[in-house]
Backbone as CSV, one residue per row, in Angstrom:
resi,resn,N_x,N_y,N_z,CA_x,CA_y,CA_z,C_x,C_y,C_z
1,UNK,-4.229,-40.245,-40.098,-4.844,-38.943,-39.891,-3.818,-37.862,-40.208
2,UNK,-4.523,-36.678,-41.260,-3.242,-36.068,-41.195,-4.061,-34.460,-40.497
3,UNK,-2.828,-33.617,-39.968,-3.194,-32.843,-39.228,-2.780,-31.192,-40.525
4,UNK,-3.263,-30.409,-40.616,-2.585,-28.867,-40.662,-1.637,-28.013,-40.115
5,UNK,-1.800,-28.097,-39.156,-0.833,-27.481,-38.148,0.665,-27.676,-38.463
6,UNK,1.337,-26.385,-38.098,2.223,-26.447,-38.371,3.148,-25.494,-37.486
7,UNK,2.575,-25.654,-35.681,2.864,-25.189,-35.123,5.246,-25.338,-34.721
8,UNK,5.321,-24.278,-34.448,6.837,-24.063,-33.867,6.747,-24.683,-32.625
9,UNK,7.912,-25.878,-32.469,7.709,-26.280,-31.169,8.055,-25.613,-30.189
10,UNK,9.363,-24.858,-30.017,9.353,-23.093,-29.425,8.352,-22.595,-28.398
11,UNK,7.369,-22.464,-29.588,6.225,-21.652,-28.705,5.081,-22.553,-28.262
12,UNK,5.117,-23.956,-28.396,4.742,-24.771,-27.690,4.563,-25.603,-26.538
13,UNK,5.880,-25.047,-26.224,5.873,-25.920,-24.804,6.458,-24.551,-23.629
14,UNK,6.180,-24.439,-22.740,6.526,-23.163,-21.695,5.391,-22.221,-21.811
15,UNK,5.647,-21.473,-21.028,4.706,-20.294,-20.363,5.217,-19.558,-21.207
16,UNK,3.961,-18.674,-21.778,3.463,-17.339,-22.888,4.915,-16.695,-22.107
17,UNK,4.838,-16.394,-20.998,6.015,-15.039,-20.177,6.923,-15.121,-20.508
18,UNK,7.241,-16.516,-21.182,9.069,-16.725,-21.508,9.094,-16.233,-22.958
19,UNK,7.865,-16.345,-24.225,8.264,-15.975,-25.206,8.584,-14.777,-25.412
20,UNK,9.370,-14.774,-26.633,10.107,-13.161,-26.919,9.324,-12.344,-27.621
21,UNK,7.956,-12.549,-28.010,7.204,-11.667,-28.440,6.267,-11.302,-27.408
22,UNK,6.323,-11.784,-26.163,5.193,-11.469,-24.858,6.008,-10.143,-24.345
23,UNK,4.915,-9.195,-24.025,5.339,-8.213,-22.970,6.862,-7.219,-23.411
24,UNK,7.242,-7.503,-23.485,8.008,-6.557,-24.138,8.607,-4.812,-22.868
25,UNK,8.390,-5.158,-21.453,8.130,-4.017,-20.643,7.111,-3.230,-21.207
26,UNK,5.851,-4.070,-21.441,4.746,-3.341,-22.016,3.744,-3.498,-20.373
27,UNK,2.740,-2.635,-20.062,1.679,-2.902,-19.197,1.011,-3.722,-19.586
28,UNK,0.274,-4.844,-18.713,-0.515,-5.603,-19.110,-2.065,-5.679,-18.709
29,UNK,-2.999,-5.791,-18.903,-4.406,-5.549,-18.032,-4.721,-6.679,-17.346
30,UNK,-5.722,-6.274,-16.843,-6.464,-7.156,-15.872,-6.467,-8.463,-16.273
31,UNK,-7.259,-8.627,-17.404,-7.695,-9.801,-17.830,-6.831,-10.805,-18.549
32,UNK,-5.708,-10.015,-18.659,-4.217,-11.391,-19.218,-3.364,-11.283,-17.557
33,UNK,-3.534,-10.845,-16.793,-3.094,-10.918,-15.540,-4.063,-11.918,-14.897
34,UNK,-5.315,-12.236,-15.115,-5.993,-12.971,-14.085,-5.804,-14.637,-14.978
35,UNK,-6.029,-14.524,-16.241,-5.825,-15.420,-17.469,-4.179,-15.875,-17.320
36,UNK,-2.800,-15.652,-17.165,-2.037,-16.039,-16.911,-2.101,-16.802,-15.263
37,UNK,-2.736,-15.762,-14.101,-2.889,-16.533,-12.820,-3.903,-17.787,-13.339
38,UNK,-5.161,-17.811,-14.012,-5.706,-19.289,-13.618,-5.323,-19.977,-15.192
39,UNK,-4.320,-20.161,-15.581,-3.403,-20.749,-16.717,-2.676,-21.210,-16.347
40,UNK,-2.151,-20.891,-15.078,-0.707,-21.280,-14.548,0.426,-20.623,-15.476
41,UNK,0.299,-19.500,-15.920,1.119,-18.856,-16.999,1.230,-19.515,-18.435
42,UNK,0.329,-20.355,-19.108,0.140,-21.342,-20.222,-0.229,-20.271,-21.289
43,UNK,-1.224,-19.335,-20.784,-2.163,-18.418,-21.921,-2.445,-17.047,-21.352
44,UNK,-2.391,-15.851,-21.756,-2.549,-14.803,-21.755,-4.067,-14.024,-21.942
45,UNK,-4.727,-15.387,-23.385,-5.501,-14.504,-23.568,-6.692,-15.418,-23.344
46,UNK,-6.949,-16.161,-22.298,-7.685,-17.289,-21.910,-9.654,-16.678,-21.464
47,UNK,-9.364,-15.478,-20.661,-10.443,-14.431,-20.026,-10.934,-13.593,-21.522
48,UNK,-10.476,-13.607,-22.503,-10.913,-12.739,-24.027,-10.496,-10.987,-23.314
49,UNK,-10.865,-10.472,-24.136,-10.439,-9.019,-24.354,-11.518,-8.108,-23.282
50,UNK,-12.299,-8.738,-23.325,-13.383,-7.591,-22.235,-12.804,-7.604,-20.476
51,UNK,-12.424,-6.209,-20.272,-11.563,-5.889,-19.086,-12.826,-6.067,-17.698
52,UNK,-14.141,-6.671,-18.211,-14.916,-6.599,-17.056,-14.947,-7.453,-16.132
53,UNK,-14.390,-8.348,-16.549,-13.840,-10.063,-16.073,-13.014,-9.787,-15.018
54,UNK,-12.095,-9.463,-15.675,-10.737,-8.947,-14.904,-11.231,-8.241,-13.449
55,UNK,-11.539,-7.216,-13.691,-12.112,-6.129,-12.655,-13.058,-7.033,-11.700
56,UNK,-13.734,-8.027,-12.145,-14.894,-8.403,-11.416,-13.962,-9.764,-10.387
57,UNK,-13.316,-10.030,-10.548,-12.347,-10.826,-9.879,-11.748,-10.183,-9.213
58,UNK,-10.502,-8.715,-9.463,-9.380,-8.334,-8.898,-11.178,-7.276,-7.808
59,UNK,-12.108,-7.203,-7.828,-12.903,-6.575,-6.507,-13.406,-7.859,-5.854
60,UNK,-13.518,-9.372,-6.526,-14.536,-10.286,-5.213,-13.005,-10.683,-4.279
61,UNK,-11.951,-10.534,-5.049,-10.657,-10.728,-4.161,-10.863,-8.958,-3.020
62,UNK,-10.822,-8.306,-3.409,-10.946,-7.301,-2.308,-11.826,-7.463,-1.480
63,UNK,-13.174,-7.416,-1.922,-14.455,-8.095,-1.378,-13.905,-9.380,-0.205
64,UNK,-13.450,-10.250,-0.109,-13.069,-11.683,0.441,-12.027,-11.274,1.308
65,UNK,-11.143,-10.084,1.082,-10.208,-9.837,2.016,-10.691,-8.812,2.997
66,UNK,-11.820,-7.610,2.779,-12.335,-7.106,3.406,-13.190,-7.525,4.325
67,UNK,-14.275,-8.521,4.107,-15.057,-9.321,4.866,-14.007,-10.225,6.151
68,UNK,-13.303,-10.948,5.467,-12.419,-11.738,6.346,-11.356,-10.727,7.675
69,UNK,-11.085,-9.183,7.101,-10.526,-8.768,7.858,-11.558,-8.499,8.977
70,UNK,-12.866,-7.995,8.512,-13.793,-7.693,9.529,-14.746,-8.342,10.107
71,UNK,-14.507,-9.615,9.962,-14.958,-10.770,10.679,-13.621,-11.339,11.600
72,UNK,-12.909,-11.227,11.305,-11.766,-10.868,12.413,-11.799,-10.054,13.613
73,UNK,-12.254,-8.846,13.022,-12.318,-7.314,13.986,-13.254,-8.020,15.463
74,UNK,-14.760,-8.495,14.370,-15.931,-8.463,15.285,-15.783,-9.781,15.945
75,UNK,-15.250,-10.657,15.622,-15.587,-12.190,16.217,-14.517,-12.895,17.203
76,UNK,-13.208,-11.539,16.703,-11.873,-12.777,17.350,-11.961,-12.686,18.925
77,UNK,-12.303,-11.630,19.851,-13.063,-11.798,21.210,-13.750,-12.558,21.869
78,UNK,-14.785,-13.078,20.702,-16.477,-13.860,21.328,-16.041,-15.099,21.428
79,UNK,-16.333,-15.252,22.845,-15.869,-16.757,23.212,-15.113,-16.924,24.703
């Protein structure tokens, strides 16, 4: 079998964060921030380019911490 590829082994093995063309002290968005968290830092651009992904995660995480704080408030008494 022969293959095409003619990938650099370099940029093959390690996390996107270590290469020298990633980030650069550049800002990064939502969606290569949530795409590196469920990558384990492997891929950047795993979530694609639409920032609605992103957003809709970084609020059910607010969402999940808000509920939990206030189910705390109301419940940690009863009993």
């Amino acid at each position: 079998m022969r293959t095409d590829f003619d990938f650099p082994k370099k940029d093959m093995i390690g996390s996107v964060v270590f290469r020298p063309d990633f980030n650069n002290f550049e800002t990064i968005n939502v969606n290569q921030a949530w795409s590196l968290f469920f990558s384990k830092g492997q891929d950047d651009k795993t979530l694609g380019q639409n920032v609605e992904l992103g957003r809709f995660f970084t609020n059910l995480i607010i969402a999940l911490v808000t509920v939990g704080s206030l189910w705390e408030t109301f419940f940690s008494n009863v009993g």
